[in-house]
C-alpha positions in Angstrom: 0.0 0.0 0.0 2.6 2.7 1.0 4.7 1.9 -2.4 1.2 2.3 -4.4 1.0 5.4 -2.5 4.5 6.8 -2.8 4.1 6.1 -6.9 1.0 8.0 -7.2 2.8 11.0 -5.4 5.5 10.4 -7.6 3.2 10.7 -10.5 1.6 14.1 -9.2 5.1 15.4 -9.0 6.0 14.4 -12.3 2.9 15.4 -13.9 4.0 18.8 -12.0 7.8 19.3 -13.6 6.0 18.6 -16.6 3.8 20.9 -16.4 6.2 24.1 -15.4 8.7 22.5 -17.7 6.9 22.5 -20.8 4.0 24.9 -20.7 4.8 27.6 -17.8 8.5 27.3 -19.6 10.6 27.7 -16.0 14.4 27.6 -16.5 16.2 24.3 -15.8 17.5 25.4 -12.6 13.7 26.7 -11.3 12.5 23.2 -12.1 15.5 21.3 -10.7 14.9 23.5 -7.7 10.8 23.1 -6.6 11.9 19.2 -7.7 14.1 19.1 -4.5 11.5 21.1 -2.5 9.2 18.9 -3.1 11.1 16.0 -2.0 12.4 17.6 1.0 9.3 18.3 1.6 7.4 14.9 1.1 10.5 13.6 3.2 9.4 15.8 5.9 5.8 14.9 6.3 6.6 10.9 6.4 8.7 11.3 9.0 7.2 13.2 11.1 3.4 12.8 10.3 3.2 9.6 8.8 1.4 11.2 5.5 2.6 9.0 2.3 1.1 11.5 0.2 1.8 14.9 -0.5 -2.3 15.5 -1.6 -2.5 14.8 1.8 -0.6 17.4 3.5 -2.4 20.0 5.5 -1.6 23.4 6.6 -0.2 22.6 9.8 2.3 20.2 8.2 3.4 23.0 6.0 3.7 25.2 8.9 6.1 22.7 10.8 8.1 22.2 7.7 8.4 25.9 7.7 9.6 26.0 11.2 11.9 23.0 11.0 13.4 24.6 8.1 14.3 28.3 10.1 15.3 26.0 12.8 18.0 24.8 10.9 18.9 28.5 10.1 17.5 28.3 6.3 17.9 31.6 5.0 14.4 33.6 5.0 14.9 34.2 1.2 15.5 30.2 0.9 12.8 29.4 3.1 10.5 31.8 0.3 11.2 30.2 -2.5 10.4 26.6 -1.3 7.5 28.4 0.4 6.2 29.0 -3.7 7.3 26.1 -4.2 4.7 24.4 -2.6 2.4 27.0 -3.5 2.5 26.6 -7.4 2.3 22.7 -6.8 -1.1 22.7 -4.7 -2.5 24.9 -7.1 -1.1 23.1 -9.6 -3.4 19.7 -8.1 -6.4 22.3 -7.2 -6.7 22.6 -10.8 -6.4 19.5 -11.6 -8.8 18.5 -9.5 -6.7 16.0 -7.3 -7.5 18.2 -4.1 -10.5 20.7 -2.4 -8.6 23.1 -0.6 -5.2 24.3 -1.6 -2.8 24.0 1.9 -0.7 27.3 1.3 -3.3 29.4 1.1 -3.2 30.7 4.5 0.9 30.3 4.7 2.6 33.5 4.7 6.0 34.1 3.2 8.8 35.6 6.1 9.8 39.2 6.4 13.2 39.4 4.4 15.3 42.6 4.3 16.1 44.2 0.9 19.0 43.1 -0.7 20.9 45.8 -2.8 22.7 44.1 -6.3 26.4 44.0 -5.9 28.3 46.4 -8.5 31.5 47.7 -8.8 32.8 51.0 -9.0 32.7 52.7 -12.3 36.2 53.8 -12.7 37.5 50.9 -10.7 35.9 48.6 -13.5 37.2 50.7 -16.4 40.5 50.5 -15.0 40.7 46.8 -14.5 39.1 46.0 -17.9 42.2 48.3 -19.3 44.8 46.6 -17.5 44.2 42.8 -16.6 46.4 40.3 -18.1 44.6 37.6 -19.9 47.1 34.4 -20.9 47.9 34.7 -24.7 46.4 31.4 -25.4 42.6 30.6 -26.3 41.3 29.9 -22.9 42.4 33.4 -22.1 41.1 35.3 -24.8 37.6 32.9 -23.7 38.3 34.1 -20.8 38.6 37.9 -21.5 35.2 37.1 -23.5 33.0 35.8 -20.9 34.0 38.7 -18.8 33.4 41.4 -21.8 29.8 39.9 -23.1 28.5 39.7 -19.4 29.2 43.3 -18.4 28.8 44.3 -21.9 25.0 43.2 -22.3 23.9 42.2 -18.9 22.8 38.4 -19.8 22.4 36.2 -17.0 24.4 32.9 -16.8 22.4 30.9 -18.2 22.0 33.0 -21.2 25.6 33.0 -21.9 26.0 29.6 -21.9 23.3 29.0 -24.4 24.6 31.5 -26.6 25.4 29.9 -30.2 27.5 31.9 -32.9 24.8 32.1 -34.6 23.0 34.1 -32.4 25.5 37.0 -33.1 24.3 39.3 -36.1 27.2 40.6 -38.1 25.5 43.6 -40.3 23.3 45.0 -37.1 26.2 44.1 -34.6 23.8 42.2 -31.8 23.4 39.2 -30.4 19.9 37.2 -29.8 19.3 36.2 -26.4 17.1 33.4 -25.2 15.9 34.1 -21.9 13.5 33.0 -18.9 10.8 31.2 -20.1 12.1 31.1 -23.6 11.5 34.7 -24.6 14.4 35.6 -27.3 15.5 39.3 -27.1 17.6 41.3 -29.5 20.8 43.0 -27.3 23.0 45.5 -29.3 27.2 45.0 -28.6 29.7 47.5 -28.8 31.8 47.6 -31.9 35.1 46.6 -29.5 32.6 43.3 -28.2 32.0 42.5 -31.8 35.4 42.2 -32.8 36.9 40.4 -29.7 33.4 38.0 -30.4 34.8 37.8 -33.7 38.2 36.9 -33.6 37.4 34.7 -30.6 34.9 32.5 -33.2 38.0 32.3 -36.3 40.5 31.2 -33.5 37.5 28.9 -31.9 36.9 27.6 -35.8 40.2 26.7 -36.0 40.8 25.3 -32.6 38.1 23.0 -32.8 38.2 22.3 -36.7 37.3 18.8 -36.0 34.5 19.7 -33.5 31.2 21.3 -35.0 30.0 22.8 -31.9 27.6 25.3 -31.9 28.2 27.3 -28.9 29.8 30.5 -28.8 32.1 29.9 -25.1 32.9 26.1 -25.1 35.4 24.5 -22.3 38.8 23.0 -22.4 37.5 19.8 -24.6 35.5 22.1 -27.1 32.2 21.0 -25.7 29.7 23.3 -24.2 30.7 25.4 -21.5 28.9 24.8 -18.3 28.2 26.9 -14.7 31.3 26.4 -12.6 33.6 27.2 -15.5 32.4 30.0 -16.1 31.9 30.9 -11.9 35.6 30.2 -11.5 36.7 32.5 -14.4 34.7 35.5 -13.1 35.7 34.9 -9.6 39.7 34.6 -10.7 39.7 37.7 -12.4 36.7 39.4 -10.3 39.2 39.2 -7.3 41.1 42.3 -8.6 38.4 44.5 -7.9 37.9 45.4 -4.2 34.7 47.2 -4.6 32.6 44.3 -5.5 31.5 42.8 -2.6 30.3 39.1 -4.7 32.4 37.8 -7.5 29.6 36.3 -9.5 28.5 36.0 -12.9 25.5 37.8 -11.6 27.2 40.5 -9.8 28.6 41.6 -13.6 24.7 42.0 -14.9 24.3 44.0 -11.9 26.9 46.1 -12.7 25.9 46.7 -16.0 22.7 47.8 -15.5 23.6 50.0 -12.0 26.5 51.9 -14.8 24.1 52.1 -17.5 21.5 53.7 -15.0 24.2 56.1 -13.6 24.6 57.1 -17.3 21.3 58.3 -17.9 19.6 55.1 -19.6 16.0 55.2 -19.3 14.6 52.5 -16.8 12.5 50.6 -19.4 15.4 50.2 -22.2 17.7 48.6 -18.9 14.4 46.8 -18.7 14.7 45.6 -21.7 18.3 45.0 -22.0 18.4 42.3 -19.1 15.2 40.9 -20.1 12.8 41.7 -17.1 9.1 40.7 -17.2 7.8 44.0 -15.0 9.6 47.3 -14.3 9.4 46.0 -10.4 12.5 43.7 -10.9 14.8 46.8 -12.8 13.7 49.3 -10.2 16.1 48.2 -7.6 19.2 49.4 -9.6 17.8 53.2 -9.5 18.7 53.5 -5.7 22.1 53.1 -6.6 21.5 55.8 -9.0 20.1 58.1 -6.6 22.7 57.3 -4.3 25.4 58.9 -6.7 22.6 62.2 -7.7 22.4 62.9 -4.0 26.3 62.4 -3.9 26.8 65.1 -6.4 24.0 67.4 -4.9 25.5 67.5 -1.7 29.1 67.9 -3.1 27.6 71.1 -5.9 24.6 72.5 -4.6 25.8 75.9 -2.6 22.9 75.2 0.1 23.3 71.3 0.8 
């Protein structure tokens, strides 16, 4: 009886990654993610309810996973996101008709303080994109590359990793991004990105004659790059600049769009640019931008 039971839970849950795989078209990492929730989860409620389903779960059982989970001093933000989760599944089997009443709805997500983006200094940046020494070989002129496109156009990991030569438009000089949910965009380079993408390709061509692969940044074997590689190469070079507090991929698109605001770029073209679905997500960059106008107030207004 409990195997019949743990297979139809596993049949909800795969009916589940299914669904947010292939029609609400969540990124590989979201899915992998509320996969492992879910199993912590189910894990959770065996143990200490006895419940061999997860159709069966009830609000209190969610509340004590909840509480086990800060217990264990699970970051509020992490606690969140398994939170919706759960959330998205049990409305997920309310539709589906599997169950009445959805479990989360009275669950409350926890108070978590605002998090500015990490960026570095504008002249700091400038000066270490001028001056670091990448190897003469062609991991480092890869490696000068993945730094370059993901300050230069802001695209999240992911993104860059699924970039294909193809993608890069010669005549218009941009490159086509596929993003979140599989929504392409269209991201203009600078002429000095183009030719360093350029040059990178011929020597990449010629590298890996024997090798037909598709992908713009590829690893040591010629095969597509993957996270870590590219991690470690930010981080390496990343540690030369002491006012960026995290040396991450991320930290770069944060950057971008924190320098393009202090610049003057109107809010919905960075909107655009890193590929948000609501001006919401954008709108925490223009503190930092206020930050430097109030800067330059107080430093050239005669009454401040």
């Amino acid at each position: 009886m409990l195997v019949l039971c743990e297979m139809r839970s596993a049949n909800m849950v795969n009916s589940f990654i299914k669904y947010i795989s292939f029609e609400k078209r969540y990124s590989k990492h979201t899915v992998i993610s509320y996969q492992n929730d879910l199993g912590q989860f189910q894990s959770f409620i065996y143990h200490k309810f006895q419940a061999d389903q997860l159709a069966h779960a009830t609000q209190l059982m969610i509340r004590s996973w909840v509480l086990s989970l800060m217990d264990d001093s699970i970051s509020a933000r992490t606690v969140n996101r398994k939170i919706a989760s759960l959330r998205s599944f049990y409305k997920f089997l309310l539709k589906r008709e599997v169950i009445t009443k959805d479990p989360t709805s009275k669950i409350r997500s926890l108070k978590t303080s605002k998090e500015l983006p990490s960026f570095a200094d504008e002249t700091e940046f400038s000066v270490f994109l001028d001056h670091v020494n990448f190897p003469d070989s062609f991991e480092g002129r890869r490696d000068q590359l993945i730094l370059e496109m993901l300050y230069g156009t802001g695209i999240r990991l992911a993104e860059l990793l699924g970039l294909k030569v193809s993608d890069i438009n010669e005549s218009q000089s941009t490159i086509k991004v596929l993003g979140k949910r599989n929504k392409e965009r269209i991201i203009p380079i600078s002429t000095s990105l183009y030719n360093l993408t350029k040059s990178y390709v011929q020597e990449k061509n010629h590298v890996y004659s024997h090798d037909h692969n598709s992908y713009l940044i590829v690893s040591k074997d010629g095969g597509q790059a993957y996270p870590m590689l590219i991690y470690r190469t930010v981080k390496k070079y990343l540690n030369n600049v002491s006012s960026l507090d995290k040396k991450s991929p991320h930290a770069l698109r944060h950057t971008f769009a924190t320098h393009l605001l202090n610049k003057g770029a109107d809010l919905n073209a960075v909107k655009d640019l890193l590929g948000h679905s609501s001006l919401a997500a954008t709108q925490v960059y223009t503190h930092n931008s206020l930050e430097k106008l109030k800067s330059i107030f107080d430093q050239a207004h005669p009454k401040a």
